[in-house]
C-alpha positions in Angstrom: 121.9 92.2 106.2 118.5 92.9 107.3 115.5 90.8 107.6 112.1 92.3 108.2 108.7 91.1 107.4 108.3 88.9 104.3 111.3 89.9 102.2 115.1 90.5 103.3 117.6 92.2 101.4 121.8 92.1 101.7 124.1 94.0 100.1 126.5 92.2 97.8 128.2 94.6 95.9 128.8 98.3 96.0 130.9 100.3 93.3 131.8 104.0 93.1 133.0 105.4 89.2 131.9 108.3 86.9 129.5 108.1 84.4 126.0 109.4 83.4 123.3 109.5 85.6 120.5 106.7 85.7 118.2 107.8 83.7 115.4 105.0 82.7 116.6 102.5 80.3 115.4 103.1 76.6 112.5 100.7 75.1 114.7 98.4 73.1 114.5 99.4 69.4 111.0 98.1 67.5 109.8 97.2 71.5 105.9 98.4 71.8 104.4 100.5 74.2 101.9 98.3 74.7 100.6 94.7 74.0 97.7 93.1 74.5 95.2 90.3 72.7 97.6 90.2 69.6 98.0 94.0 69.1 101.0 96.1 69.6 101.0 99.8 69.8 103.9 101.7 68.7 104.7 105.0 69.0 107.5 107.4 67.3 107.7 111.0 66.5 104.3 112.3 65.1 102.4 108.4 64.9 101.1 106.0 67.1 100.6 102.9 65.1 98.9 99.4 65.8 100.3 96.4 64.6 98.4 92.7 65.0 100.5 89.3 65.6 102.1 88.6 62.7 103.3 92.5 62.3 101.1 93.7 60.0 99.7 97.0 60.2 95.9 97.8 61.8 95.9 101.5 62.2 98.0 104.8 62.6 97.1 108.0 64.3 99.1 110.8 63.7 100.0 113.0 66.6 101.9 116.7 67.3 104.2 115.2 70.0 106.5 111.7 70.7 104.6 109.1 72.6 106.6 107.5 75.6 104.0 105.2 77.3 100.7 103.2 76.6 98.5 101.4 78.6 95.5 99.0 77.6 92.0 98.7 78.7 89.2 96.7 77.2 88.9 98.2 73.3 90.5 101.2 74.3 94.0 102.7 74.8 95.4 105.5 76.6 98.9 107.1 74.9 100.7 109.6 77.1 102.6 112.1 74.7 105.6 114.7 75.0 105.2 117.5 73.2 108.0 118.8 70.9 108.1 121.9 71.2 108.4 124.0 75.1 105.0 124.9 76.4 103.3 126.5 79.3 103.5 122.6 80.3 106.6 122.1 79.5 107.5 119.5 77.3 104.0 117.9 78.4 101.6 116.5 75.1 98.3 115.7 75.0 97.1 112.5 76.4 94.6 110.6 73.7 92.2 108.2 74.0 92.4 105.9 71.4 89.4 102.9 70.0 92.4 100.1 69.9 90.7 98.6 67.1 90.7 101.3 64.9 92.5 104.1 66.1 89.8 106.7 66.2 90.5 109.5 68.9 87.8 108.8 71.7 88.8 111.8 74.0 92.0 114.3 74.5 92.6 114.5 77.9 95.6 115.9 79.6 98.2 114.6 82.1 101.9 112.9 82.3 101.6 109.7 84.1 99.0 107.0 83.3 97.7 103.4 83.9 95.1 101.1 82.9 91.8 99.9 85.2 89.7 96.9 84.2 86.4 97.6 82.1 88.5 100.4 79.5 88.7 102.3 82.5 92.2 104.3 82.8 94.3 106.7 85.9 95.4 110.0 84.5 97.9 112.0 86.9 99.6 115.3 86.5 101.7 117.2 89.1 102.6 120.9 89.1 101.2 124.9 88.6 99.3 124.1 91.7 98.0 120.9 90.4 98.7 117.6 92.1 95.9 114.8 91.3 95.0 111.6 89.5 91.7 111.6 87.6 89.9 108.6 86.8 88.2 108.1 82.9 86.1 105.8 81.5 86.0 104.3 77.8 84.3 107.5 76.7 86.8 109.6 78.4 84.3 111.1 80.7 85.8 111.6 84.5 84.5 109.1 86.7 86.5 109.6 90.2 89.4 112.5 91.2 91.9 112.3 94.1 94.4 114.6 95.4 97.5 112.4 95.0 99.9 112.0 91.8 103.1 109.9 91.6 103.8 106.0 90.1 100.9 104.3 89.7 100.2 100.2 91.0 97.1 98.6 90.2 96.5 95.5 91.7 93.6 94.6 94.3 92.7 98.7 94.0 95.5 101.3 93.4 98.2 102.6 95.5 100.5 105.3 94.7 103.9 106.3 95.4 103.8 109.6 95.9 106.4 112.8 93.8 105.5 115.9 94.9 108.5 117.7 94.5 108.3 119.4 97.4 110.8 120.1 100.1 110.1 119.3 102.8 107.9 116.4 100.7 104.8 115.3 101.8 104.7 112.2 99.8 103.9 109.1 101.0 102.6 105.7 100.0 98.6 105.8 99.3 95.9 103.6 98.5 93.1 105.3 95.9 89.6 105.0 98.0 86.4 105.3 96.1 84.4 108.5 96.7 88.2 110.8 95.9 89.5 109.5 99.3 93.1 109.0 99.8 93.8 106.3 102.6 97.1 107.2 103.7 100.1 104.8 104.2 104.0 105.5 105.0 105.6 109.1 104.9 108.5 109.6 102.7 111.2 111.4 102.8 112.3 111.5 98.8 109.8 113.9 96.7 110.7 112.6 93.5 111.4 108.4 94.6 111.9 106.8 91.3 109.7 104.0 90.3 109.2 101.2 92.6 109.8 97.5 92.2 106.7 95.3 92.4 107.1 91.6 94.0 104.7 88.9 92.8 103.1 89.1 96.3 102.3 92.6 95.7 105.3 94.3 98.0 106.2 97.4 96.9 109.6 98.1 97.0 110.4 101.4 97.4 113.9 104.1 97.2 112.9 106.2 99.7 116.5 108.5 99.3 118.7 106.0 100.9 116.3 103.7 102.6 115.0 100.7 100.5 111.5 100.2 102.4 109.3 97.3 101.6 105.7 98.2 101.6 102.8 95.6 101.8 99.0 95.7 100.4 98.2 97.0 103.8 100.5 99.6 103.3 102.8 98.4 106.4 106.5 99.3 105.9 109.7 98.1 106.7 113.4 99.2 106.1 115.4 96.3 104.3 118.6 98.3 104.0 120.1 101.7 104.7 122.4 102.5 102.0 124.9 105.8 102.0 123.2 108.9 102.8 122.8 111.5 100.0 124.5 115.0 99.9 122.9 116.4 97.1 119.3 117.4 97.0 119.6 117.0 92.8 120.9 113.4 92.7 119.4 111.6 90.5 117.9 107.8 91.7 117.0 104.8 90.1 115.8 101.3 91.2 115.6 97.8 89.3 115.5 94.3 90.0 118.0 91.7 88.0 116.8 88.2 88.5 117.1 87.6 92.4 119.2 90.9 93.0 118.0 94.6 93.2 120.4 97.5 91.5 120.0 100.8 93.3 122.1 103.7 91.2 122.3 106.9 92.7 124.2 109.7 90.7 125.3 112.7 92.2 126.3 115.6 90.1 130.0 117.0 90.7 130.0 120.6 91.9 132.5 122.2 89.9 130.9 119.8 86.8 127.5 119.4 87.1 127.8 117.3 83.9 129.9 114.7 85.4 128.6 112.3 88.1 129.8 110.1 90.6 127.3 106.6 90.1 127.1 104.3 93.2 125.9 101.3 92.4 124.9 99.2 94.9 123.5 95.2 94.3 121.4 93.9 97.4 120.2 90.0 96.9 116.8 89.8 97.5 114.9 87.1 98.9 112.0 85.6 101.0 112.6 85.7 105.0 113.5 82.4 106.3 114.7 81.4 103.0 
């Protein structure tokens, strides 16, 4: 068991099987992308869609790729995309800026990650072909602010960043957006693609940093609340959740002579306040 700072964490269970990897868990069927003030914006193959309260339909905006995320701001709302067929960007759509009350396309803009800002203002990232930075847009999708950092996005008392850079050696850490495109820096990590972190209701980040789970603060202070198995495989894949008052770390590490079977750790920590 550790205890460090504000939160401690203690490993209760750890299991070993085969199985597939832990990818993120699919949006329940008919689940929105985004709610907010009575509407609910859906998104399938070809359509986003706006429904109000009692499920009746508002709008619907027809798109070349599949939506997979949304995010709300004042009368406007951003819909990251995947495109369907392969492109110079991969699989990467269009992001559109949508008038939420009508569906009218405000601005086409590009990038894979999102998130909202007050006053229909909304974080754009996109990472690779030399690129790695988060643009800031306003309701009219005109660029406000640009900083050279990408990765999962927390907004909250400003915005700080986990960093994926898919390098190796990484040079990732955990940032805090400054105005003016300054990045204040915060912990170094040592993962260059950490899956999404866990957010605490006092604002602590929880982060799987490979086989570390760190804990880090609105300052941006860190501290190590467990050391789990190290990892032997550079391509194993990582995920992090919280379940009531426990956290479930997955890791999945491809077999070499299968690389379509994995061995899943699962490991359950209990989380709770220090001193509790």
């Amino acid at each position: 068991m550790t205890d460090i700072g504000a939160w401690r964490a203690e490993v209760v269970d750890h299991r070993r099987a085969e199985g597939p990897p832990p990818f993120e868990r699919a949006r329940p069927a008919g689940e929105p992308l985004a709610r907010r003030h009575g509407v609910a914006v859906h998104g399938g193959a070809g359509a986003i869609t706006a429904v109000d309260a009692g499920n009746r339909p508002l709008w619907t905006h027809a798109c070349a790729g599949r939506p997979n995320a949304a995010h709300i701001s004042g009368d406007r709302v951003l819909v990251t995309t995947d495109s369907l067929e392969y492109t110079p960007w991969g699989f990467l759509g269009p992001a559109l800026l949508l008038d939420l009350s009508t569906g009218r396309l405000v601005a086409e803009l590009r990038g894979e990650r999102g998130a909202a800002r007050g006053g229909g203002r909304f974080l754009l990232g996109l990472e690779g072909y030399g690129i790695f930075e988060t643009r800031e847009y306003d309701g009219e999708g005109s660029e406000t602010a640009r900083w050279p950092s990408y990765g999962h996005y927390v907004v909250g008392s400003g915005v700080r960043v986990v960093e994926a850079d898919r390098r190796v050696p990484t040079q990732g850490r955990v940032v805090r957006l400054l105005p003016d495109g300054v990045v204040g820096p915060g912990p170094a990590l040592s993962d260059p693609q950490p899956p999404k972190p866990v957010v605490l209701p006092d604002g602590t980040l929880l982060v799987l940093d490979r086989h570390l789970l760190r804990a880090v603060d609105r300052d941006l202070a860190t501290t190590v609340l467990a050391e789990l198995t190290p990892l032997t495989d550079s391509r194993t894949i990582r995920a992090l959740r919280r379940d009531g008052a426990h956290l479930v770390a997955t890791f999945a590490e491809p077999s070499p002579a299968h690389p379509v079977r994995y061995t899943v750790d699962t490991w359950t920590l209990r989380l709770s306040p220090a001193g509790a």
